[in-house]
C-alpha positions in Angstrom: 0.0 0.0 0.0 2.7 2.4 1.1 4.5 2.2 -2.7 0.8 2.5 -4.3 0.3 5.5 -2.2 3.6 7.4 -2.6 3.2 6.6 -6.6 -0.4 8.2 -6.4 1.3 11.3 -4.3 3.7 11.5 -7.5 1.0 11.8 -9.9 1.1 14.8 -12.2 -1.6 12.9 -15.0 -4.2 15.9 -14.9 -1.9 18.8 -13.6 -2.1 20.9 -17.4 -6.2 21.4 -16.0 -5.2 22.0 -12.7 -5.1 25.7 -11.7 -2.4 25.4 -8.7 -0.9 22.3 -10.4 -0.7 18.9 -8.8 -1.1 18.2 -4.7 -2.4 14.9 -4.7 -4.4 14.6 -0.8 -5.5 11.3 0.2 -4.4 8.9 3.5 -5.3 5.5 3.5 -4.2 2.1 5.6 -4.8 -1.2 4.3 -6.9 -1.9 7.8 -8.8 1.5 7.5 -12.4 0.7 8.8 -14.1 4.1 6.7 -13.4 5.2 3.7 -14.1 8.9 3.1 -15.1 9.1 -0.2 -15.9 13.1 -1.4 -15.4 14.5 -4.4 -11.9 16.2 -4.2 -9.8 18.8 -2.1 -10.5 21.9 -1.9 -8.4 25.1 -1.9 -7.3 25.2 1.7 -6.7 21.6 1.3 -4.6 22.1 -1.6 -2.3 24.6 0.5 -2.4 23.2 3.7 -2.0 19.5 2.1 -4.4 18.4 4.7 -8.1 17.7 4.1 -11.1 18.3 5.9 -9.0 21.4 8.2 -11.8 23.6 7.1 -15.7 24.6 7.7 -16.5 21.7 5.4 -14.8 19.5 7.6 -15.5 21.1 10.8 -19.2 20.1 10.3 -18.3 16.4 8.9 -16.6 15.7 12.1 -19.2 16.8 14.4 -21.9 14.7 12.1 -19.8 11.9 12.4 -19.2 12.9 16.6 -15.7 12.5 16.3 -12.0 14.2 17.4 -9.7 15.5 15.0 -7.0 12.8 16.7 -9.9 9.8 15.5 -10.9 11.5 12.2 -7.5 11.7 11.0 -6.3 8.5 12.3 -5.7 6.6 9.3 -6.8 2.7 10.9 -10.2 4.9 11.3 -11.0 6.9 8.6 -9.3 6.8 5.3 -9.3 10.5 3.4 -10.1 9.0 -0.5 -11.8 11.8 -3.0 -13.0 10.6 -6.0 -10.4 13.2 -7.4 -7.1 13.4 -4.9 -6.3 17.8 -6.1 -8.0 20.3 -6.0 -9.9 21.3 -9.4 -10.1 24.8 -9.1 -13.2 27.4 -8.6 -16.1 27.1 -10.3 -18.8 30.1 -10.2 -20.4 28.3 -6.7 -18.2 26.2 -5.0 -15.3 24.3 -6.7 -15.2 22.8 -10.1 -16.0 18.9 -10.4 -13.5 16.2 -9.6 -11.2 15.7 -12.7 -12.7 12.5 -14.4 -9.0 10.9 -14.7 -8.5 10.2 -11.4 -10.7 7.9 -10.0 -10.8 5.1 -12.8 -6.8 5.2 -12.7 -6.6 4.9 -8.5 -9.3 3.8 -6.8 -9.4 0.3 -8.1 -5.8 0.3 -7.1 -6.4 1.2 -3.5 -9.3 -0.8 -2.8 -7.4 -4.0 -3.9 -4.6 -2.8 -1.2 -7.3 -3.3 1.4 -7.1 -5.5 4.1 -10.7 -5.0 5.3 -13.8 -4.3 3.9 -14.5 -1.1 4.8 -17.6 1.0 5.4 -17.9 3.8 2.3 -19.4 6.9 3.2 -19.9 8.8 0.0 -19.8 12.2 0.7 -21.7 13.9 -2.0 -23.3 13.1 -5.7 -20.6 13.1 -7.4 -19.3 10.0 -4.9 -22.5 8.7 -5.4 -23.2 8.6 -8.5 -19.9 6.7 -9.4 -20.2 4.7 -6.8 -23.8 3.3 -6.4 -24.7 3.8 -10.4 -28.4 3.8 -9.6 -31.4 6.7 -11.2 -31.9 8.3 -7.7 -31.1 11.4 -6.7 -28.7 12.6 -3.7 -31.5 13.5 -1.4 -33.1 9.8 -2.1 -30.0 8.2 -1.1 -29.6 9.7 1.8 -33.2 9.6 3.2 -33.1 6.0 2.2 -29.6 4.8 3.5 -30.9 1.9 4.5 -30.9 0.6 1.2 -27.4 0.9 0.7 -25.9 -0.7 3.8 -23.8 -2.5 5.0 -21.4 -1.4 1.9 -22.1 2.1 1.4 -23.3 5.1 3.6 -24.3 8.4 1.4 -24.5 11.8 2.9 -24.2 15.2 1.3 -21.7 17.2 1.5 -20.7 18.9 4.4 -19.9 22.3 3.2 -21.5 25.6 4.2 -22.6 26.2 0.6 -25.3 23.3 1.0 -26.7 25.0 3.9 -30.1 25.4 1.6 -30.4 21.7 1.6 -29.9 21.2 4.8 -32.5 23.8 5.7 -35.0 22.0 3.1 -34.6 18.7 4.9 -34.6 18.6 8.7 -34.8 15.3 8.6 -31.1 14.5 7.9 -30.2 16.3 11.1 -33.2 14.9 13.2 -33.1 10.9 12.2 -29.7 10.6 9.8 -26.9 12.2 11.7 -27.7 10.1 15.1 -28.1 7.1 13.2 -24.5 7.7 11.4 -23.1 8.9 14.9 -24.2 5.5 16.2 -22.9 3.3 13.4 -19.2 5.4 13.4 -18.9 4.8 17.5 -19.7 1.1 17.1 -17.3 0.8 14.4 -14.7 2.7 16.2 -14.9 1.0 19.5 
């Protein structure tokens, strides 16, 4: 895993559409019990080389009821975009994951795995590579059920999606305690 890893740290494939070049930003263990799959790093990522050490990731902790020494303990969580840099600004938020990047590394990674982890897929673009179904981000997540044991989806944490959160109280009411119960059971 460690040589996979440091190659994928290495990798300069998409860095000509890259606007602050190449940073790839992922940690993984082959006995990682999570996998954090988003949809890429974003700028404060990019310069700090750390994901998550933002709003975005201030809120994705607390759902998850977790410290910052268990969220970025690698045997816990694994940090796994679906794009490893960050794409660059788009008019709201940041511009998609780079398409190269998942098909040439994730297949890799996963075969590096020593466990079969649990997948929460943080956002549609996660999900919809991911589960390959018709339904739509706020279906999966009010339905989560359905994806279990393998997969957990949730939206994405940042403050731009504060609408959606706002439009359905339910993820906070019945969602969040039933994902803050599932992470402590796995971590324990």
């Amino acid at each position: 895993m460690e040589a996979l890893l440091s190659t994928i740290k290495d990798c300069t494939v998409c860095e000509k559409y890259l606007p602050h070049g190449a940073n790839p930003i992922l940690e993984v263990s082959s006995t990682s019990k999570i996998l954090l799959i988003s949809q890429a790093p974003g700028r404060v990522a990019h310069f700090k080389s750390l994901a998550w050490d933002d709003a975005g990731g201030k809120r994705l902790k607390q759902w998850l009821n977790v410290s910052e020494e268990e969220f970025y303990n690698t045997e816990n969580f694994a940090i796994f975009p679906m794009a490893f840099c960050y794409p660059g600004k788009a008019k709201v938020g940041d511009l998609p994951p780079r398409p190269e990047c998942a098909p040439l590394w994730h297949q890799q990674v996963l075969s590096k795995l020593r466990t079969t982890p649990l997948k929460i897929l943080i956002g549609k673009y996660a999900q919809d590579y991911y589960l390959q179904d018709a339904s739509t981000l706020t279906e999966r997540v009010k339905n989560i059920g359905r994806y279990l044991p393998n997969y957990l989806p949730l939206p994405h944490p940042s403050p731009i999606n504060r609408f959606w959160m706002q439009k359905n109280p339910w993820f906070e009411d019945d969602i969040i305690p039933f994902l803050q119960s599932k992470i402590r059971a796995m971590l324990e």
